[in-house]
C-alpha positions in Angstrom: 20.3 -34.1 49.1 20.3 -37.1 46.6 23.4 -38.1 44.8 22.3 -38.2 41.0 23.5 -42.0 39.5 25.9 -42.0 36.8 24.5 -42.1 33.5 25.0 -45.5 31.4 27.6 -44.9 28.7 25.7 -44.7 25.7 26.2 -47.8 22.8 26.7 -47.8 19.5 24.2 -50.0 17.4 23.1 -51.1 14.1 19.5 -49.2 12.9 16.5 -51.1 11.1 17.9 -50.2 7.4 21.1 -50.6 8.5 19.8 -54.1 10.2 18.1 -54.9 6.9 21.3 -54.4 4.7 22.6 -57.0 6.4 20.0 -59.7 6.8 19.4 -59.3 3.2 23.1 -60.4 2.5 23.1 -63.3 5.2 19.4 -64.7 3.8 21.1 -65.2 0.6 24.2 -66.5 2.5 22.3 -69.3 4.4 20.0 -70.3 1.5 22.9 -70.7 -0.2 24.3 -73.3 2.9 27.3 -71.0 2.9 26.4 -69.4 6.4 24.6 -70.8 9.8 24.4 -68.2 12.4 25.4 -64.6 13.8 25.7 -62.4 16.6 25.1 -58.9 17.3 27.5 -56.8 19.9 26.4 -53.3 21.1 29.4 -52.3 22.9 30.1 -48.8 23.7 32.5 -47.4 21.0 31.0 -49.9 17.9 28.7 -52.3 17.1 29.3 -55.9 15.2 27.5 -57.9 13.1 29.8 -61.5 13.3 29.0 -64.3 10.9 29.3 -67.9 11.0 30.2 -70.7 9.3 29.5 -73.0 12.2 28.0 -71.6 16.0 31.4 -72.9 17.4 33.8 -71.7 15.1 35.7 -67.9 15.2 33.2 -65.3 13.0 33.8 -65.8 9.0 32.7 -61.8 8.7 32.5 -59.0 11.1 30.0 -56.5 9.8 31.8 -53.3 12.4 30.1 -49.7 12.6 32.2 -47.5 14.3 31.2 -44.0 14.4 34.2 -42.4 15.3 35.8 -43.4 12.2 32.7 -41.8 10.4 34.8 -38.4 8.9 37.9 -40.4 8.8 37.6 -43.8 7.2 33.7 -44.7 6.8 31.8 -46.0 9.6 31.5 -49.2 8.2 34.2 -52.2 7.9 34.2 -55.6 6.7 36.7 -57.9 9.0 37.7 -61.3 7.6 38.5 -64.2 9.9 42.1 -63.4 9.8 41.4 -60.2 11.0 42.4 -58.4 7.5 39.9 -55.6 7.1 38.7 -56.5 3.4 36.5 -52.8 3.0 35.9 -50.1 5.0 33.4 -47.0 3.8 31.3 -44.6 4.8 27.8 -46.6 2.5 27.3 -49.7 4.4 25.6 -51.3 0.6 28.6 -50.7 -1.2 31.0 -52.0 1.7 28.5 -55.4 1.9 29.3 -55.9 -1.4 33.0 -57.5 -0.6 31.5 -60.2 1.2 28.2 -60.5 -1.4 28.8 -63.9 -3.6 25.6 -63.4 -5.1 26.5 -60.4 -7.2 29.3 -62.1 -10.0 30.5 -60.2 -12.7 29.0 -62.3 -16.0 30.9 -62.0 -19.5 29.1 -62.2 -22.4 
């Protein structure tokens, strides 16, 4: 008889359009010399995108997807440096939108 291996825990991750969302925010964000790097974490209860400033420095932005907050809170947070969640929601566009400098309000 052969002992069946445990099954790797499954992880959370970010899709292609979610993926896109993203990297259409930090193109404008590095063009614009604001931004310099990021990382993506796959762990097993959420996925983050973390943005930096500088490679050495603490993440400016976490982009978080957490599932489990899906029915609750929205899937989808924005974490500032200080750790202060500035958005949460379940559209990932309209929770981008907290950390998108590109998109000012203009007064005519």
């Amino acid at each position: 008889m052969v002992a069946s291996q445990p099954r790797p825990a499954p992880m959370v991750a970010f899709d292609r359009s979610e993926l896109n969302e993203i990297l259409k925010i930090y193109g404008r964000m590095v063009a614009a010399g604001e931004w310099r790097d990021y990382a993506i974490d796959h762990l097993k209860d959420r996925a983050v995108f973390s943005v930096f400033r500088r490679s050495s420095e603490v993440p400016l932005y976490r982009i978080e997807k957490d599932p489990a907050l899906a029915r609750r809170q929205g899937a989808y947070s924005i974490v500032a440096q200080t750790g202060m969640i500035l958005k949460r929601g379940p559209d990932l566009a309209k929770v981008l939108r907290a950390i998108d400098k590109s998109l000012k309000i203009v007064s005519g």
